[in-house]
LUMBA-198954 format. One record per residue (C-alpha): x, y, z. Coordinates in steps of 0.05 Angstrom, whole numbers, padded with zeros to 5 digits. Example, Ala and Ser with C-alpha at 12.3 -4.5 7.8 and 13.67 -1.06 7.14 Angstrom:
<sites>
+--------+--------+--------+
:      u :      v :      w :
+--------+--------+--------+
:  00246 : -00090 :  00156 :
:  00273 : -00021 :  00143 :
+--------+--------+--------+
</sites>
This chain:
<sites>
+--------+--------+--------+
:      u :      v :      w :
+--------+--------+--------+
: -00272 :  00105 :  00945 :
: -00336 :  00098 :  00906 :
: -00348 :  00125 :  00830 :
: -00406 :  00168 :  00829 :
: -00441 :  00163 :  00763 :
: -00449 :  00224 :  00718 :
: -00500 :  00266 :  00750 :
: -00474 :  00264 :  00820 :
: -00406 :  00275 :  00788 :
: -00433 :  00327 :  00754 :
: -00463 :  00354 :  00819 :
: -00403 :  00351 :  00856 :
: -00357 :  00385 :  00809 :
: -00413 :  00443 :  00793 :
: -00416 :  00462 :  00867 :
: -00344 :  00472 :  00868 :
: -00336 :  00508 :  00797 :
: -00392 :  00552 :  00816 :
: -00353 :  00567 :  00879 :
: -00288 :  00574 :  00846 :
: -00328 :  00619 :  00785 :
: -00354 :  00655 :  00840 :
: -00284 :  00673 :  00872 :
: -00257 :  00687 :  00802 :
: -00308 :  00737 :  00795 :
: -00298 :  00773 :  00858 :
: -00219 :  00765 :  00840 :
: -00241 :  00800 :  00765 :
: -00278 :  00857 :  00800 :
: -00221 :  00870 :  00856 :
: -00163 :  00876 :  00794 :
: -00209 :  00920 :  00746 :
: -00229 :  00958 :  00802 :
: -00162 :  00971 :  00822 :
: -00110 :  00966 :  00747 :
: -00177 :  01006 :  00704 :
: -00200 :  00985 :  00637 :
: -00129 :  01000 :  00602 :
: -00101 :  00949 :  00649 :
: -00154 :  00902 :  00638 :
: -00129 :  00898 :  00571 :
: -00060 :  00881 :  00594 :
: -00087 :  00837 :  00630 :
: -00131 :  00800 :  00577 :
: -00070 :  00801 :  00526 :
: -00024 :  00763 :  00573 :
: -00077 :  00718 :  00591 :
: -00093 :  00703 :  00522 :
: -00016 :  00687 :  00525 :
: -00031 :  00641 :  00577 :
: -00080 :  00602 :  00545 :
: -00041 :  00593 :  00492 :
:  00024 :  00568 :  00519 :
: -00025 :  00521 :  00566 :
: -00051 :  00481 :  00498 :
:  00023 :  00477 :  00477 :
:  00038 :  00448 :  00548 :
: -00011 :  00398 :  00558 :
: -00028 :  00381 :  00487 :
: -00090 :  00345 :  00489 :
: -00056 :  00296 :  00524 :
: -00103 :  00317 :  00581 :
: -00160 :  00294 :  00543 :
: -00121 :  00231 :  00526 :
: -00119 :  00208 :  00601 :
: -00190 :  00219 :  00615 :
: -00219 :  00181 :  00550 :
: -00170 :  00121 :  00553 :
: -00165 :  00106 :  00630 :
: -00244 :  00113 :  00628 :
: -00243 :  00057 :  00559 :
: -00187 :  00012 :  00591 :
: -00221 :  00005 :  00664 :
: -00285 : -00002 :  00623 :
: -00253 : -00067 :  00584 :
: -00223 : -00091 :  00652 :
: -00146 : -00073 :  00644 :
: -00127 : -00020 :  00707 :
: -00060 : -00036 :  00684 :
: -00064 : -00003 :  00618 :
: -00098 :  00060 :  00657 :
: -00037 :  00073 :  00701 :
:  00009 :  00064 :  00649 :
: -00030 :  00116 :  00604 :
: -00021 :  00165 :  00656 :
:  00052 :  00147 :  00679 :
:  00068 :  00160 :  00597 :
:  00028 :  00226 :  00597 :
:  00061 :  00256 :  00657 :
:  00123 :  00241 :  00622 :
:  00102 :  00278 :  00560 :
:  00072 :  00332 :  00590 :
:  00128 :  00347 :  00632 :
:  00168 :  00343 :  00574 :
:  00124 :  00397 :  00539 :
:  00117 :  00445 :  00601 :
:  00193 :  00451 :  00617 :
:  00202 :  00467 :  00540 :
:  00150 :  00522 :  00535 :
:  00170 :  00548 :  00601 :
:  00244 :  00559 :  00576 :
:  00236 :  00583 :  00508 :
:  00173 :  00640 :  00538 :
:  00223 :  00665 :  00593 :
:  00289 :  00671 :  00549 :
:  00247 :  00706 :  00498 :
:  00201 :  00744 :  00533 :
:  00226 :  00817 :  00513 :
:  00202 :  00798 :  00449 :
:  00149 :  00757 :  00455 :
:  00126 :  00827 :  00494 :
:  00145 :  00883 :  00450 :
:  00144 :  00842 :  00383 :
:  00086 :  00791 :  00391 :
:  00036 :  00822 :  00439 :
:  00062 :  00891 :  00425 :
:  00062 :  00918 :  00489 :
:  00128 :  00934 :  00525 :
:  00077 :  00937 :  00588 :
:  00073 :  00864 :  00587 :
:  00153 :  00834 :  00595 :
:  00159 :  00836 :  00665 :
:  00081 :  00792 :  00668 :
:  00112 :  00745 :  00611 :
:  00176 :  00731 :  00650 :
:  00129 :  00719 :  00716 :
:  00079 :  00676 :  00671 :
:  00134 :  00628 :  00640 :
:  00148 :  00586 :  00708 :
:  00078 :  00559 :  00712 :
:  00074 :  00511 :  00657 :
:  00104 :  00448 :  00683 :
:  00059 :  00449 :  00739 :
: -00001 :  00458 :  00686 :
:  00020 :  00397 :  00657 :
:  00025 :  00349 :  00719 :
: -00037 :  00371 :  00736 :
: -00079 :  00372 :  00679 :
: -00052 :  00287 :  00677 :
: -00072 :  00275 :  00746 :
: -00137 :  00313 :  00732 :
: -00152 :  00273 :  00677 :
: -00147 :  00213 :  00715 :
: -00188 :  00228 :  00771 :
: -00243 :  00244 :  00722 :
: -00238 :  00171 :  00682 :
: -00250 :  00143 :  00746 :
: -00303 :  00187 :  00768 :
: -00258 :  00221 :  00832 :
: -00293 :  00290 :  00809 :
: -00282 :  00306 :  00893 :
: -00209 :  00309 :  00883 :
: -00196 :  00355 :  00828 :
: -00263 :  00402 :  00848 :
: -00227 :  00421 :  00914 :
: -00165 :  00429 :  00876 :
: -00199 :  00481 :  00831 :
: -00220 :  00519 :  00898 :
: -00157 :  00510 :  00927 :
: -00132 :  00539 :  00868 :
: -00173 :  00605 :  00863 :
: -00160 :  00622 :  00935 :
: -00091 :  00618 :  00934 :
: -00086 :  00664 :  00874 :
: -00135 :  00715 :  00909 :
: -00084 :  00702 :  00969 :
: -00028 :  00729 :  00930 :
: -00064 :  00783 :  00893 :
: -00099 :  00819 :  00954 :
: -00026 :  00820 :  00989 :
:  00018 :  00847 :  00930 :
: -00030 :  00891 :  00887 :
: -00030 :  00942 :  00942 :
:  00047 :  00945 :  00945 :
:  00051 :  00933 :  00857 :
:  00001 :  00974 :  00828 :
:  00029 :  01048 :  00852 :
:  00086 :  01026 :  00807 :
:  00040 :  01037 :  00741 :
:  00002 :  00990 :  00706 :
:  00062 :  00946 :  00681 :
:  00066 :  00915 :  00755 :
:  00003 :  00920 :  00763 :
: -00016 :  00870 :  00703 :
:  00046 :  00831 :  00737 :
:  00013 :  00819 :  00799 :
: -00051 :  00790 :  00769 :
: -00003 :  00746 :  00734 :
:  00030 :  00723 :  00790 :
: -00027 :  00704 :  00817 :
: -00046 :  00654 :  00766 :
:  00036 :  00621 :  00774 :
:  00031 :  00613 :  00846 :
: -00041 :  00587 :  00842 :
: -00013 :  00531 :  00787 :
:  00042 :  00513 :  00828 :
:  00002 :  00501 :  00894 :
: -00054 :  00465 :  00852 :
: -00007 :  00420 :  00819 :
:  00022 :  00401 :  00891 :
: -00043 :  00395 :  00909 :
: -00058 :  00346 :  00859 :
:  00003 :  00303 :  00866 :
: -00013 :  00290 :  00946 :
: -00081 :  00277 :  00933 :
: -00059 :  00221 :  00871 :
: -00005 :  00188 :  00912 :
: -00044 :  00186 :  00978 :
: -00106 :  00151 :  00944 :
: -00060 :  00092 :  00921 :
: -00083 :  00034 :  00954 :
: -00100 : -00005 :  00895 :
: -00050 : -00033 :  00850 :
: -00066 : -00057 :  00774 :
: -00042 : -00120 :  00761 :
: -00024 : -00150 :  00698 :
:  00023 : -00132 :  00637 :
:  00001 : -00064 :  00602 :
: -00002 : -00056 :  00533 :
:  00032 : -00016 :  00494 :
: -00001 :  00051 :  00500 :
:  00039 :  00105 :  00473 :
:  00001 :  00097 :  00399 :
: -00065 :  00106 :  00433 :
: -00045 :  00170 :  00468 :
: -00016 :  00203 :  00407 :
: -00075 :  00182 :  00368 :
: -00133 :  00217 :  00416 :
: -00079 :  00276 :  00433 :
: -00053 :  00293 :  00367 :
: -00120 :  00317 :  00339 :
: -00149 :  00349 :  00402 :
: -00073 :  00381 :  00406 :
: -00076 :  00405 :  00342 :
: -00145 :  00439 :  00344 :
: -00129 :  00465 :  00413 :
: -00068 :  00499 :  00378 :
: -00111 :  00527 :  00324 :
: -00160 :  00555 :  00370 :
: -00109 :  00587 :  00420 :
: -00063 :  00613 :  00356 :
: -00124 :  00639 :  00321 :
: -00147 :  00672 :  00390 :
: -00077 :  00706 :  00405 :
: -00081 :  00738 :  00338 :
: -00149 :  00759 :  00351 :
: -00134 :  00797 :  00407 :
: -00067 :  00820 :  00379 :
: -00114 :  00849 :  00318 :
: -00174 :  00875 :  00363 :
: -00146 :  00929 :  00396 :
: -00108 :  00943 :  00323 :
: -00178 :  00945 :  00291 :
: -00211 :  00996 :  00341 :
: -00150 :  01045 :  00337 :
: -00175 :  01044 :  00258 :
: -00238 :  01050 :  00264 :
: -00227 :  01119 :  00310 :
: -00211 :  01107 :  00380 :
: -00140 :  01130 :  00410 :
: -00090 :  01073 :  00432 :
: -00112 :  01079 :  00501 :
: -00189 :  01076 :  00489 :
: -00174 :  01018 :  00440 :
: -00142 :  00981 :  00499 :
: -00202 :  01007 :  00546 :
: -00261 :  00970 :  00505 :
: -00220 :  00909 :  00497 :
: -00205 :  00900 :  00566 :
: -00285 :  00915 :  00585 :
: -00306 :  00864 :  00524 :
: -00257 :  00817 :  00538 :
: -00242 :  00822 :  00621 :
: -00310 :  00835 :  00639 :
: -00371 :  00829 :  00590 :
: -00353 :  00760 :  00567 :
: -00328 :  00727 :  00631 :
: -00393 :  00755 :  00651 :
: -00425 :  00717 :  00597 :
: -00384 :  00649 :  00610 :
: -00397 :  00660 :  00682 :
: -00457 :  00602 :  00681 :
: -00413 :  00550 :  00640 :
: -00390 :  00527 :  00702 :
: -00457 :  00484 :  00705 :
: -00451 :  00466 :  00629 :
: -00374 :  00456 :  00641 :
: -00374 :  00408 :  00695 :
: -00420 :  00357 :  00674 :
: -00382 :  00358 :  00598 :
: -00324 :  00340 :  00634 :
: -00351 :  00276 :  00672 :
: -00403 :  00272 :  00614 :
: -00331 :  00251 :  00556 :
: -00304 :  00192 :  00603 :
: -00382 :  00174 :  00615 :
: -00395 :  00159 :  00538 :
: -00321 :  00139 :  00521 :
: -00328 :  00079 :  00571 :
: -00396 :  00056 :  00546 :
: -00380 :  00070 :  00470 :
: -00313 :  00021 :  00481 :
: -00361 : -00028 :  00502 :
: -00409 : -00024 :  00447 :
: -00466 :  00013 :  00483 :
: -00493 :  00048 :  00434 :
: -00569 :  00051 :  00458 :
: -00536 :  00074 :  00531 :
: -00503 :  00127 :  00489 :
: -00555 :  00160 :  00449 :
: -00596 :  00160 :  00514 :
: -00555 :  00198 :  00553 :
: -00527 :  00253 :  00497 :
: -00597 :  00269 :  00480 :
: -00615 :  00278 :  00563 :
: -00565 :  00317 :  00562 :
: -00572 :  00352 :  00501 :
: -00644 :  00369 :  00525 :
: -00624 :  00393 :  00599 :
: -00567 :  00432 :  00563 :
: -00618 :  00477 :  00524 :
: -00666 :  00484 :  00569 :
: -00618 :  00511 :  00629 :
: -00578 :  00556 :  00568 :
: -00642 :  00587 :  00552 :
: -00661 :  00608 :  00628 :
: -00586 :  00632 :  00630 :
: -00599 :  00678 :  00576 :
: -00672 :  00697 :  00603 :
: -00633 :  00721 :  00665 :
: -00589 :  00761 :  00625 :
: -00647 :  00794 :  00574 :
: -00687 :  00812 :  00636 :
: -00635 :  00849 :  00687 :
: -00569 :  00865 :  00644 :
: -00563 :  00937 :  00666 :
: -00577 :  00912 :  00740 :
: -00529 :  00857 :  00735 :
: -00470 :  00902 :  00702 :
: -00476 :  00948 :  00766 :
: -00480 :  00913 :  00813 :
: -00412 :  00874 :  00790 :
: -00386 :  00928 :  00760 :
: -00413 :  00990 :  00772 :
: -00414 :  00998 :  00692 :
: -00475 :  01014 :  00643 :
: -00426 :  00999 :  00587 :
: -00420 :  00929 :  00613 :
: -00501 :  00918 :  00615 :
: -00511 :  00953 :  00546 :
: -00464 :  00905 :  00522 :
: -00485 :  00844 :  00562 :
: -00555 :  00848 :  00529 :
: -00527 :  00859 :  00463 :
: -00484 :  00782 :  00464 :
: -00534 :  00745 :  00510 :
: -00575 :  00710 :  00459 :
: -00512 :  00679 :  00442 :
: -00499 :  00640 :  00498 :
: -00538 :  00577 :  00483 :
: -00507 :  00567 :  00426 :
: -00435 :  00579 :  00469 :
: -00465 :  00528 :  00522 :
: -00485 :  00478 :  00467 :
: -00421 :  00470 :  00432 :
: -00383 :  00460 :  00496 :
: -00427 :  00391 :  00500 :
: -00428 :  00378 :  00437 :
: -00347 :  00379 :  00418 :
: -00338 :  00344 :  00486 :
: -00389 :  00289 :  00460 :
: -00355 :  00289 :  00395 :
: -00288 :  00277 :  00436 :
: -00311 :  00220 :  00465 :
: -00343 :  00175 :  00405 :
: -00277 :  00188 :  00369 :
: -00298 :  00252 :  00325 :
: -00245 :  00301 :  00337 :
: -00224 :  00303 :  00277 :
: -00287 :  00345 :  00251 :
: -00283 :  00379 :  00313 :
: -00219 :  00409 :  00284 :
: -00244 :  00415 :  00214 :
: -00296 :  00465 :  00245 :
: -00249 :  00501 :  00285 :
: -00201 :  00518 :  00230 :
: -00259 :  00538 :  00191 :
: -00287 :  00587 :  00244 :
: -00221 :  00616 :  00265 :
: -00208 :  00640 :  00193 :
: -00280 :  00668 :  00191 :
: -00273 :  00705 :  00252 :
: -00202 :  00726 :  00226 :
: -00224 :  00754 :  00164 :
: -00292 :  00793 :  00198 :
: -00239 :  00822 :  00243 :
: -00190 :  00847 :  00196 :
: -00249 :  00870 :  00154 :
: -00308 :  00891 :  00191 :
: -00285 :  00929 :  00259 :
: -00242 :  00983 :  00228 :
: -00309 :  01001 :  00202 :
: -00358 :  00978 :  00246 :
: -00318 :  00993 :  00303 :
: -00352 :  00958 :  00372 :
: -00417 :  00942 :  00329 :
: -00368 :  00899 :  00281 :
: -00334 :  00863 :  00333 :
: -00408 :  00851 :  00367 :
: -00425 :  00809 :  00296 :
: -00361 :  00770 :  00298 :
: -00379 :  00748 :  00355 :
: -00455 :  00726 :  00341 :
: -00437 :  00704 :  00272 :
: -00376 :  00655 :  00296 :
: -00415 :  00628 :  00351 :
: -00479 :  00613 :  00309 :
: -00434 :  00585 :  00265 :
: -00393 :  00531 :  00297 :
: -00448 :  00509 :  00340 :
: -00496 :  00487 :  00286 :
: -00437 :  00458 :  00250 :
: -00416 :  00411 :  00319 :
: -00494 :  00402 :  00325 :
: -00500 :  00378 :  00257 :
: -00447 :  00330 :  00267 :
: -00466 :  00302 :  00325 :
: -00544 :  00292 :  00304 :
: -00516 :  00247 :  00236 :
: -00464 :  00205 :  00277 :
: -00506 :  00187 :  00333 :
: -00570 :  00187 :  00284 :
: -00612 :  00225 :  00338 :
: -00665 :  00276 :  00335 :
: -00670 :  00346 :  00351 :
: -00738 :  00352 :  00389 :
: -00744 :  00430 :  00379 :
: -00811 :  00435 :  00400 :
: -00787 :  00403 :  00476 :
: -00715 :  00421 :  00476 :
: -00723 :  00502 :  00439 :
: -00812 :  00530 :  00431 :
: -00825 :  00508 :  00498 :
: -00766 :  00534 :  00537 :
: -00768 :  00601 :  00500 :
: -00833 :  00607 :  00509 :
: -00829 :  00597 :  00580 :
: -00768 :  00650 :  00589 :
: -00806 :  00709 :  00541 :
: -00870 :  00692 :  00596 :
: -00824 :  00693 :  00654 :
: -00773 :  00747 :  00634 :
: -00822 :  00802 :  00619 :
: -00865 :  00785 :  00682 :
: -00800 :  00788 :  00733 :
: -00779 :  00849 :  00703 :
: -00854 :  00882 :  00714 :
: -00850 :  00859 :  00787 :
: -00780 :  00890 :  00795 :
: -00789 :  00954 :  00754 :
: -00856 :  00969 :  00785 :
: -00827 :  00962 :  00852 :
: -00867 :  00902 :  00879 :
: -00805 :  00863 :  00887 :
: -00756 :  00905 :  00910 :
: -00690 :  00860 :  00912 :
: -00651 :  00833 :  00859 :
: -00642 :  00772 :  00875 :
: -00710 :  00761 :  00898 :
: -00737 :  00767 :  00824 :
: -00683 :  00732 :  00801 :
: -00708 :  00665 :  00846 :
: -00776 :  00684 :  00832 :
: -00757 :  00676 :  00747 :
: -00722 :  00614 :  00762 :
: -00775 :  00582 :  00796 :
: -00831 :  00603 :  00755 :
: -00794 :  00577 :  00692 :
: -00784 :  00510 :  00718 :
: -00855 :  00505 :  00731 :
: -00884 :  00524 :  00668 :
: -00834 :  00469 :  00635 :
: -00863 :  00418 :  00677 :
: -00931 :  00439 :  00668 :
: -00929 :  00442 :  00587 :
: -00885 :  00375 :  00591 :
: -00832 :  00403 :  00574 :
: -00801 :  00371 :  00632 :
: -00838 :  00298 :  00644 :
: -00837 :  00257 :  00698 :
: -00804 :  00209 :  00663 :
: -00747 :  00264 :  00656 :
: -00751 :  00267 :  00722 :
: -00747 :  00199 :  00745 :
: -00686 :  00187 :  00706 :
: -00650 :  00245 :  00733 :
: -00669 :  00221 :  00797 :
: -00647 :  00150 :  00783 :
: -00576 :  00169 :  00770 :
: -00562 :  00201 :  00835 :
: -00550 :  00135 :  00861 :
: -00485 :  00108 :  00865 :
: -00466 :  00039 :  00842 :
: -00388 :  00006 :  00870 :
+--------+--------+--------+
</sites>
């Protein structure tokens, strides 16, 4: 099989998280619809759970595959990439079966004690069994990425999503008469028979494509492993420890500031299970080409590329901000529209508008840390990460029993404003590029204030009557005016077009 280079990996793995994002969503929509707001909660905490036990599971080690398979092909030595992965699998296996037994045997109080929510044992004890398969696949994933496979684990992610809206549409009808406890546990056992058949999935796929066979004796490569994984491990458990106490505290801190237990529980689960997947619906573009873009710059900075590397971070940098700030355009112009259409909420749009000037900076930190990741500067990553958590901690505790939803509205904006810059920062003295902020920010937000408030005339005036209509016609529009002010050059151009062709 051929490698495709970055951008037609890119491509390839953004069609299929769009249609897997797009599936989610629909999924999202069905379970609100049908478990309410209160459930949505549920919901959220035990997924926050989730995400959690998944970082213990796989441990960076994830990360680990994709970087080092990508430098060791890149130096010539397939042996050391297969036996990087055979000593991850073992690891992460290692890791999943451990987390899996200690969650199920303590799940009564991880429920009652830790989440605080009796409601949420019986979704626990149906969560626990899907960890192993998390780790096998996350390995396999990895690997497919180094070597530029993005095919592979795409479909998997589709293959994923429809098995866990398979499971869903058959059993909420029979779960969620029961009450909202079974109700929550039918969402989550979705996501455990989705892992499972994605992790067989993967495995087929991996053992099937084996024609090749590295030869030579590998080097040792446990050290290597632990040295990449540790760090990203590490942070990753900051981040997902710091994030289940957040939304341990959240629905805590809105009971203070007023609301009953219920209501508490009610704006969490429409902040957290609706407005911000909303929000993070559009990182599947930004989120697919940060995962081929790590192996990408690992593989050329192990070779001593350096002028290869600039070039591409700050292309991508560039084509990061300028599709961030038409995302947020989109999201200025029609939030009401958007949150009932998907929703059938005002709530949702009021709230949508409020956050969506945040989302560049949420788009631009994903490619920055995974940047950082793969010149070897996790370690800062991590710094930052510690630093924000305890900021967003302390604004917490502090500012929404007082603030109530307008407090936990500036955590958000502040914490996001904050570790981007810092990750920006970082990446700008390390790499000694430039931030070109007349290109890459004036021009792009001048082009979505022109465009924004001239859809939104068309639409509210009633010369385009259909959604999605002005929504192409902004879109369009935008990307002219970029190339017409050069934002967008032809020389932009020509390189993007130059890497859609494949090389053996």
């Amino acid at each position: 099989m051929r490698k495709q280079n970055l951008i037609v990996s890119g491509l390839i793995l953004t069609a299929a998280s769009f249609l897997s994002r797009t599936l989610g969503m629909v999924l999202r929509v069905y379970i609100s619809g049908q478990i309410g707001a209160e459930g949505m909660g549920l919901y959220q905490l035990v997924f926050s759970l989730y995400t959690l036990c998944s970082t213990f599971a796989t441990s960076g080690i994830g990360v680990a595959v994709s970087r080092l398979v990508a430098e060791e092909l890149a130096k010539g030595k397939p042996a050391n990439a297969v036996r990087v992965l055979r000593l991850s699998l073992a690891l992460t296996c290692l890791l999943g079966c451990s987390v899996t037994a200690v969650l199920y045997h303590n799940a009564s109080w991880i429920g009652t004690s830790f989440l605080k929510d009796a409601r949420t044992v019986l979704a626990v004890k149906i969560l626990a069994p899907s960890f192993p398969f998390i780790s096998v696949s996350t390995c396999i994933k990895g690997y497919f990425y180094a070597k530029r496979h993005v095919l592979k684990p795409a479909t998997s992610q589709i293959f994923e999503q429809l098995t866990r809206m398979t499971v869903i549409f058959l059993i909420c009808g029979i779960w969620v008469p029961r009450g909202v406890e079974y109700a929550c546990g039918a969402a989550i056992l979705g996501i455990t028979i989705g892992e499972f058949t994605s992790c067989l999935y993967c495995a087929l796929l991996y053992y099937l494509g084996q024609r090749e066979r590295a030869r030579g004796k590998a080097d040792r490569m446990l050290r290597p492993i632990l040295s990449v994984s540790v760090p990203v491990a590490f942070k990753s458990y900051v981040n997902s420890g710091f994030h289940m106490l957040e939304n341990i505290l959240i629905p805590t801190a809105f009971a203070k500031s007023g609301l009953s237990t219920s209501d508490s529980m009610g704006v969490y689960g429409i902040l957290k299970g609706m407005v911000m997947p909303l929000l993070l619906f559009p990182t599947a573009i930004i989120q697919s080409f940060t995962t081929v873009l790590m192996p990408e710059i690992a593989g050329a900075n192990a070779t001593g590329q350096h002028r290869r590397v600039n070039h591409t971070i700050s292309r991508v940098l560039h084509f990061t901000m300028v599709l961030s700030i038409l995302i947020v355009c989109v999201f200025m112009t029609f939030p009401y529209e958007l949150g009932l259409l998907i929703y059938q909420s005002d709530q949702v749009g009021q709230m949508l508008r409020l956050l969506s000037f945040v989302s560049p900076f949420i788009y631009l930190e994903m490619v920055v840390v995974s940047i950082l990741n793969g010149i070897g500067e996790q370690n800062r990553s991590l710094l930052y990460s510690i630093l924000d958590s305890v900021v967003r901690i302390s604004l917490i505790y502090f500012l929404i029993p007082v603030k109530g939803l307008t407090g936990f509205l500036i955590v958000i904006i502040l914490s996001n404003l904050l570790t981007s810059l810092l990750h920006l920062r970082r990446l700008l003295h390390v790499t000694t590029l430039t931030f070109d902020v007349r290109n890459w920010l004036v021009k792009p937000v001048l082009a979505a204030l022109l465009c924004g408030f001239g859809t939104h005339y068309l639409y509210a005036s009633g010369i385009v009557g259909s959604l999605f209509v002005s929504l192409g016609i902004l879109c369009i529009t935008y990307m002219i005016l970029l190339v017409l002010t050069r934002c967008i050059t032809r020389a932009d151009l020509t390189w993007l077009g130059s890497l859609f062709r494949r090389r053996a």
